[in-house]
C-alpha positions as CSV (number, residue, x, y, z in Angstrom):
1,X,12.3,27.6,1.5
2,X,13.2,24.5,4.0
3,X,11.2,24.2,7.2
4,X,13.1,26.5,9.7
5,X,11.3,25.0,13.0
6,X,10.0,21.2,13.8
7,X,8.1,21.0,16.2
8,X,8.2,18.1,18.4
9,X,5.5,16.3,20.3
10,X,5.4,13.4,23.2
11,X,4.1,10.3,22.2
12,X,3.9,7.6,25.0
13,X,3.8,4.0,23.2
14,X,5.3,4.6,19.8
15,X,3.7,1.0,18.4
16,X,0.5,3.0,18.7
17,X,2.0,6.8,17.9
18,X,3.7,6.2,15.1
19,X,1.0,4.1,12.7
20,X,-1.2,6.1,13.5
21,X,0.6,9.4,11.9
22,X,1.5,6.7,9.1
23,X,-2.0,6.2,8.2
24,X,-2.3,10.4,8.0
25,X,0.0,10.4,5.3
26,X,3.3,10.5,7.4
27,X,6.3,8.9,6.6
28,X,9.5,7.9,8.7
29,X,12.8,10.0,7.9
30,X,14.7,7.9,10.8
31,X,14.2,6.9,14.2
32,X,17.0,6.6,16.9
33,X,16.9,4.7,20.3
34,X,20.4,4.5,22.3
35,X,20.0,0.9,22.7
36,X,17.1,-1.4,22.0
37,X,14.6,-1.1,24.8
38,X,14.7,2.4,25.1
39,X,12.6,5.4,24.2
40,X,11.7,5.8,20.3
41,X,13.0,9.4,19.1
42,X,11.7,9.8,15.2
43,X,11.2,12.4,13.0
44,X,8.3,12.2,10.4
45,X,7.5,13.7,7.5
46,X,4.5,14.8,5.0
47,X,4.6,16.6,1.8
48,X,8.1,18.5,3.2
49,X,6.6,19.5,6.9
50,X,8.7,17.4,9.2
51,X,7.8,16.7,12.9
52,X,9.6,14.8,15.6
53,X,7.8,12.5,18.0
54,X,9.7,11.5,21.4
55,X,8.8,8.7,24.1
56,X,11.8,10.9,26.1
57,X,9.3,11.8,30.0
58,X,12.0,15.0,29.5
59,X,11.7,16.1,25.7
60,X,8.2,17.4,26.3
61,X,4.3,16.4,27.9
62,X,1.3,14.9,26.2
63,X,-1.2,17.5,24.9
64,X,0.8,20.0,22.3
65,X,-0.3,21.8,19.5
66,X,1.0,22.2,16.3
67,X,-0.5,23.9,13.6
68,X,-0.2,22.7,9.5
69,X,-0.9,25.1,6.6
70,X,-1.5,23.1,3.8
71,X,-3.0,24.3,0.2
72,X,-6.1,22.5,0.4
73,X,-7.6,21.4,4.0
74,X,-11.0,19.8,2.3
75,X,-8.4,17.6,-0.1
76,X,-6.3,16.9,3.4
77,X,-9.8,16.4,5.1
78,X,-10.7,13.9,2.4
79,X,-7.3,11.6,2.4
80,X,-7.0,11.8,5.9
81,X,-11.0,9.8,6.6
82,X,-10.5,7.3,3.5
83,X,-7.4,6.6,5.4
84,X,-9.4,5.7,8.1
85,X,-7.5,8.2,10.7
86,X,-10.0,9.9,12.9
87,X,-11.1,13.2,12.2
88,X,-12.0,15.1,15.8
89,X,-13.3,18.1,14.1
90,X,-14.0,18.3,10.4
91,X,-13.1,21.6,8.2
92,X,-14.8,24.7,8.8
93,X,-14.2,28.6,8.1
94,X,-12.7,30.2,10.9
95,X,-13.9,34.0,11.9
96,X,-10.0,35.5,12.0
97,X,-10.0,33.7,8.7
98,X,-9.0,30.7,6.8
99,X,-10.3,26.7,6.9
100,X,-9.2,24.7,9.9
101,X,-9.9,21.4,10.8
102,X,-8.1,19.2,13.6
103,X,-7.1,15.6,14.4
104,X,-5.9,14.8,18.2
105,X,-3.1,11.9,18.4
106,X,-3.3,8.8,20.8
107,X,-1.4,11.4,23.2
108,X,-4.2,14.0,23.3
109,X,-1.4,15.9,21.3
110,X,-4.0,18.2,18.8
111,X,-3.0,18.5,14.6
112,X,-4.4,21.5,13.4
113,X,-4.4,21.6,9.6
114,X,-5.2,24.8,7.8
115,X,-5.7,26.9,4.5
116,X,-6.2,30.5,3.8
């Protein structure tokens, strides 16, 4: 089934924003800007769950959530540190359930990634 929602998420200095999702294992789809100069809008993408990232002040504000369910957070866990992007909290069993752990951006922007 394709990904019905993307969630999108404020970044504010995409030369800081955007490697550092590239080193977790995302890559770019496309990026726009309406001339050069102005705001970055991209969308990213890892193994099929996109995500757009937006230097538009309007689109959104530092300091969203979005939440990843993934088939294996421990393997995730594992490519994410050897890729040297920092892990705030490490995996852990959840009491409603499941295996969370969670990265936070450059924009205070949190990355929850999860199994069942």
């Amino acid at each position: 089934m394709d990904q019905t929602v993307i969630p999108q998420l404020r970044m504010t200095d995409s030369s800081v924003s955007v490697p550092f999702y590239q080193r977790m294992g995302f890559s770019i789809d496309w990026e726009h800007r309406f001339e050069p100069g102005m705001p970055l809008f991209v969308q990213l993408n890892r193994e099929g769950q996109c995500l757009f990232l937006t230097e538009h002040a309007g689109d959104c504000e530092p300091g969203g959530a979005v939440y990843f369910r993934v088939a294996d957070v421990d393997a995730v866990h594992s490519a994410l540190v050897a890729a040297g992007a920092p892990v705030f909290r490490a995996p852990a069993d959840m009491p409603w359930g499941g295996r969370e752990m969670m990265v936070v951006d450059p924009d205070h922007n949190r990355l929850r990634f999860a199994s069942r």
